[in-house]
C-alpha positions in Angstrom: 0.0 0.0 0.0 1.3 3.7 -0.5 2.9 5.0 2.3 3.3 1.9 3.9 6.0 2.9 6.3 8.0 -0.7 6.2 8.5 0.2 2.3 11.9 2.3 2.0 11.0 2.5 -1.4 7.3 2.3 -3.7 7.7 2.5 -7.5 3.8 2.5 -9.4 3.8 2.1 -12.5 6.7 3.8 -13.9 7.4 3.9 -17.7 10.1 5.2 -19.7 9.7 6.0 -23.6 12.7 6.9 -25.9 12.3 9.0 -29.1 11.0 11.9 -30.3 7.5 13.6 -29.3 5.6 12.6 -26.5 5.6 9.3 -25.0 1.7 8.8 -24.2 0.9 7.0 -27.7 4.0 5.2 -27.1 2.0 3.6 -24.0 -1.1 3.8 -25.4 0.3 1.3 -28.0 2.0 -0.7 -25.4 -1.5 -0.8 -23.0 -3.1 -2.3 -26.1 -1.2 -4.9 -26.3 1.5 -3.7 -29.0 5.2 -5.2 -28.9 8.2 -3.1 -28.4 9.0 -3.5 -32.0 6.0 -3.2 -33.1 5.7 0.2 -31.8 9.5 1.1 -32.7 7.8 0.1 -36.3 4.7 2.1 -35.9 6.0 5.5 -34.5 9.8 5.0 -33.8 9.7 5.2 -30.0 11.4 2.7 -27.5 9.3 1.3 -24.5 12.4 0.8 -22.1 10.7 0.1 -19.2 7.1 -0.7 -19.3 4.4 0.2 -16.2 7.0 -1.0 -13.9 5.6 -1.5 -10.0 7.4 -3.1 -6.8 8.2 -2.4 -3.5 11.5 -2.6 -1.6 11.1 -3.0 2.2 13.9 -1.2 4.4 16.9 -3.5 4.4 15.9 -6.0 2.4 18.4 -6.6 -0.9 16.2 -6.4 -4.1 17.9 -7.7 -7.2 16.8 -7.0 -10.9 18.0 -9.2 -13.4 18.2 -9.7 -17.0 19.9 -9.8 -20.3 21.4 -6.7 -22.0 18.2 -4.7 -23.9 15.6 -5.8 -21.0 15.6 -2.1 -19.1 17.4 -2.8 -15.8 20.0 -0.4 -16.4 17.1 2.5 -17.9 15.0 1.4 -14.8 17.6 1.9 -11.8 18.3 5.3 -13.2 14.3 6.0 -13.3 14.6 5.8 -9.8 17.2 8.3 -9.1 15.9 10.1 -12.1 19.1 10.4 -13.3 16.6 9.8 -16.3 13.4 11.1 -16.0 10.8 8.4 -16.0 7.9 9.3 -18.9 5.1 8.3 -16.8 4.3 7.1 -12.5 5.9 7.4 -9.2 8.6 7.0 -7.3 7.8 7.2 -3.7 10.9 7.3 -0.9 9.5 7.3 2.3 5.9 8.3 1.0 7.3 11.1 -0.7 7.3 11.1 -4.8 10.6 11.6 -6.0 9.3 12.5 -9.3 7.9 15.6 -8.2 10.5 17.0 -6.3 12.3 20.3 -7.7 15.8 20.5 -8.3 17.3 21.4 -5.1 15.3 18.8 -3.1 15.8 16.1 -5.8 19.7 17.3 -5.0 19.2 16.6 -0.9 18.4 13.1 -1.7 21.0 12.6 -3.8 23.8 13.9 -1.4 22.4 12.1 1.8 19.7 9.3 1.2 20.4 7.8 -2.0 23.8 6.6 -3.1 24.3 4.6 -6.5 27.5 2.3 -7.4 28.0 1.8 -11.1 29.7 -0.5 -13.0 32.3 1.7 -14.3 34.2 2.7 -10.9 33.8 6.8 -12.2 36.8 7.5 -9.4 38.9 11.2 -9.8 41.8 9.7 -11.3 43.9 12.7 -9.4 42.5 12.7 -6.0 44.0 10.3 -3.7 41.7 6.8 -2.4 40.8 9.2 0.5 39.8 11.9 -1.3 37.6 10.1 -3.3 35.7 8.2 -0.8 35.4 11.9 0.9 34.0 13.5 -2.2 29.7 13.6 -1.1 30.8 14.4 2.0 32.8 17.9 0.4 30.0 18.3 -1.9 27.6 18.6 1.5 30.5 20.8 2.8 31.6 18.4 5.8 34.2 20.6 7.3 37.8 18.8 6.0 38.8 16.6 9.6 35.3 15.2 10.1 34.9 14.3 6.5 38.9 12.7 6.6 37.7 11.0 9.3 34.5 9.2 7.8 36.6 8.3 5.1 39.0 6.3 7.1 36.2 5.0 9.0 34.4 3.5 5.8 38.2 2.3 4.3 39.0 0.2 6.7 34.9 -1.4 6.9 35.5 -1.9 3.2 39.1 -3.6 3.4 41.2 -1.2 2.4 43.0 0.6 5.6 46.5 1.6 4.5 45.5 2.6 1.0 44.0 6.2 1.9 47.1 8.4 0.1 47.3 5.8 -3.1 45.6 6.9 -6.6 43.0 4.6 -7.9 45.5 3.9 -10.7 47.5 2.2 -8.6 44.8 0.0 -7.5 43.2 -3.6 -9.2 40.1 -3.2 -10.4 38.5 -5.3 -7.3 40.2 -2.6 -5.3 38.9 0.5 -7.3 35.3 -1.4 -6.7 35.6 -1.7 -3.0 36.7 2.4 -3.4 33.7 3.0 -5.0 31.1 1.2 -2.4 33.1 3.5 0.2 32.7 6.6 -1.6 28.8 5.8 -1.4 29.2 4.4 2.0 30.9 7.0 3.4 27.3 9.8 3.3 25.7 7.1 5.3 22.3 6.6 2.7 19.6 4.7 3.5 19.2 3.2 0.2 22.0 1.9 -2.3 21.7 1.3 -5.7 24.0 -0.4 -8.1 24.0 -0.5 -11.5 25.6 -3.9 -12.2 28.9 -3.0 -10.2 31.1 -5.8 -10.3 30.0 -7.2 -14.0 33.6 -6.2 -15.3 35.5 -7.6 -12.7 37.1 -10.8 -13.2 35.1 -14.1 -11.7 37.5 -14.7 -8.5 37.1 -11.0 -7.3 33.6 -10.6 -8.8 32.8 -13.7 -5.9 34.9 -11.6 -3.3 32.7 -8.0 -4.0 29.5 -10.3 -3.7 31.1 -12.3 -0.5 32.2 -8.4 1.1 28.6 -7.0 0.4 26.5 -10.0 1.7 29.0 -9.3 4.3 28.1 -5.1 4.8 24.5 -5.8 4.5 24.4 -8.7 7.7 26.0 -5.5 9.6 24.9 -2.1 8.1 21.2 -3.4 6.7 20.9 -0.7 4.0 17.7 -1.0 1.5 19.4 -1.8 -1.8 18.8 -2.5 -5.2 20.9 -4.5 -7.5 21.1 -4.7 -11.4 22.9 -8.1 -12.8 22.4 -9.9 -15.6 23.8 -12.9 -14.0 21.0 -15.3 -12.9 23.8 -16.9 -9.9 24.8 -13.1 -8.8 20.6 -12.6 -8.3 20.5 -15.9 -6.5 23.6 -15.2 -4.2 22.5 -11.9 -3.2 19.0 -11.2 -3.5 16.2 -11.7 -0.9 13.5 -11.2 -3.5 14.5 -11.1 -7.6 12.9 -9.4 -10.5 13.0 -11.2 -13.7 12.9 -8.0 -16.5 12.4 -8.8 -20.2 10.9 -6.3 -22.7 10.7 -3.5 -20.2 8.8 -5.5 -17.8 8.7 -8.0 -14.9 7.9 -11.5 -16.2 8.0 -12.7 -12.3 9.1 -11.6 -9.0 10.1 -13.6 -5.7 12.2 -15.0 -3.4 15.3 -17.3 -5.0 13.8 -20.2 -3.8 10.2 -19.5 -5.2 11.4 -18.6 -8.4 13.5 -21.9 -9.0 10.9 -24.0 -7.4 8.0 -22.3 -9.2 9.0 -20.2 -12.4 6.3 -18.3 -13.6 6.9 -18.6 -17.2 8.5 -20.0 -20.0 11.7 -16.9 -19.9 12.0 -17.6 -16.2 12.1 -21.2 -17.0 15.4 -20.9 -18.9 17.2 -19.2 -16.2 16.6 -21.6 -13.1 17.0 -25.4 -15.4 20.7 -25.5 -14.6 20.6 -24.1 -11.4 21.5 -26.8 -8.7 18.3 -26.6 -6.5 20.1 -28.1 -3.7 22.2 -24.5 -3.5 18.7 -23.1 -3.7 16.1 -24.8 -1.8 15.6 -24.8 1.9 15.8 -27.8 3.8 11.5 -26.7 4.5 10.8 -27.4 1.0 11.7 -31.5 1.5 10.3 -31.6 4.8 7.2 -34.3 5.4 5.1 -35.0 8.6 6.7 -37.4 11.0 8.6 -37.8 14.0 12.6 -38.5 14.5 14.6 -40.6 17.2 15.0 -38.5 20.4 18.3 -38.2 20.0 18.3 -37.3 16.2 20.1 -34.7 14.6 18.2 -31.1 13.8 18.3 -28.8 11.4 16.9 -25.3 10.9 14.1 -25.2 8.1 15.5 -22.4 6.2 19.0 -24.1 5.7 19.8 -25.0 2.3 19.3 -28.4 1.2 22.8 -28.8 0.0 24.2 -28.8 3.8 22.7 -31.6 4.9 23.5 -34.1 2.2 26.6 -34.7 3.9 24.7 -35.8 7.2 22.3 -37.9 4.9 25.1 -40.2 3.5 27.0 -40.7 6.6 23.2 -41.8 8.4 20.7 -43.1 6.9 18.4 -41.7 9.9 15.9 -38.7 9.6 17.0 -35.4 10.5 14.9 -33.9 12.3 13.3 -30.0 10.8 12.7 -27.6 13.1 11.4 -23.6 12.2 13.4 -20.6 13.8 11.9 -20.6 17.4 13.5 -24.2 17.8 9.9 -26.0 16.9 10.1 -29.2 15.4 7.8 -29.0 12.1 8.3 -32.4 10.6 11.7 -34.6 9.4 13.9 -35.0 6.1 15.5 -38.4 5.1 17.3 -39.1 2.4 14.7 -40.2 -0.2 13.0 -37.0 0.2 16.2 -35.4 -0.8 16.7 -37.9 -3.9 13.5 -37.3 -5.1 14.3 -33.8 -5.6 17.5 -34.5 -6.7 16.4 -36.4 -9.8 13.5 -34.3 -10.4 16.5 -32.2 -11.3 17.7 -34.0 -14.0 14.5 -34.4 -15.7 
């Protein structure tokens, strides 16, 4: 609901329409039912996002992803109308960022809102410090206090003993972790990243996701996340946004879109995704009752940690939910059922 004051952020139907003249036929077409070619064909406008809505509770890690051309990119810069969205809202605490004037859009920016892109944008002749300093000189944070943020967010980031180094002389994993400071370091409530570690290579690209899952446990900022890597959105996100054409085909938790994909698009995505990396040791659990002195596990575990326990003991295991309340058992032929429903 609008307003709802557990939502850090509330996006209603937002479009965005490329091209020249105005956009409304552009929807018009697309509320009709027209394709976004055929309405590049009809009038020459591009339907980049399409009557986008979703909320994003405070803290929770939202993850959009799809394949270059779906809108992710257009859509995450709707929101910090660093393009200005053709049609909807954007509400940020209740309040619609799409009717803010210039100076208050500019408040946000500086305090509330940070963004992390995937091209680090770091002032190749200010020092590491300097960098991670900048919002915090551009809200004119006297020079010792802002100094002193900046070492405060280097050394939660990994980096303490690089503050006088240029980002030349840094890897690109480096420069990355520079650049989640630099956005760190005005304290926002909400972070959004614009496929940030997509050009890193695939050992550090692991350590950036390992090092935010590792922020978010501690700091619990709202964020949204653009990937177009199906195992980035499963590793990070508590609820992912499948995008095609402008819109979402199917939103949920990991675990309900592997187990459940909506449609055939989503489909593709989760067939060679190993469930048991995926699914909760819930999903497997039946009715029944284990030894007293059985093992126990926690329902949301994921199956794959308990296949170790399963071949060493043939025994159930028994399930219990988060306040320690047993809910039912797993044994191993409920696990290899899944398991070669997989390979089907």
């Amino acid at each position: 609901m609008p307003g709802d004051a557990s939502n850090a952020i509330e996006v209603r139907n937002v479009w965005k329409v490329f091209g020249h003249g105005s956009p409304d036929e552009a929807i018009s077409l697309a509320q009709s039912g027209a394709t976004r070619q055929e309405i590049i064909s009809r009038i020459d406008q591009t339907v980049a996002v399409r009557d986008v809505s979703f909320d994003v509770t405070r803290g929770e890690t939202f993850v959009v992803m799809g394949l270059s051309g779906s809108g992710k990119s257009t859509l995450i810069r709707c929101l910090s109308r660093l393009i200005e969205p053709s049609a909807g809202e954007v509400l940020l605490n209740g309040a619609d960022l799409l009717a803010m004037n210039d100076d208050e859009l500019r408040e946000i920016r500086r305090g509330k809102i940070s963004m992390v892109f995937q091209h680090f944008g770091l002032f190749p002749h200010r020092k590491v410090i300097d960098n991670i300093a900048y919002g915090l000189e551009v809200q004119k944070v006297d020079k010792a206090t802002r100094l002193a943020r900046a070492t405060e967010v280097l050394k939660i980031v990994g980096l303490d003993g690089w503050a006088d180094r240029y980002p030349q002389q840094l890897s690109g994993g480096m420069q990355q972790r520079v650049g989640l400071a630099r956005a760190l370091a005005v304290d926002p409530e909400i972070l959004l990243f614009d496929e940030p570690f997509s050009a890193l290579d695939p050992l550090i690209r692991k350590e950036m996701q390992d090092e935010l899952i590792r922020l978010q446990k501690t700091m619990q900022r709202t964020i949204i996340f653009i990937t177009h890597d199906f195992a980035e959105a499963l590793r990070l996100g508590d609820r992912i946004a499948i995008m095609k054409d402008g819109s979402f085909d199917q939103v949920g938790t990991p675990e309900e879109i592997v187990s459940n994909p909506a449609t055939p698009y989503v489909r593709e995505f989760v067939n060679d995704v190993p469930r048991a990396k995926v699914l909760s040791v819930g999903s497997v659990t039946v009715p029944g009752t284990a030894p007293e002195d059985a093992r126990s596990v926690s329902a949301s575990s994921r199956i794959e940690t308990i296949i170790p326990m399963l071949l060493d003991n043939d025994e159930a295991i028994r399930v219990v939910d988060d306040n320690g309340t047993t809910i039912g058992v797993v044994n191993r032929h409920n696990v290899a059922t899944m398991l070669q429903a997989e390979q089907l």
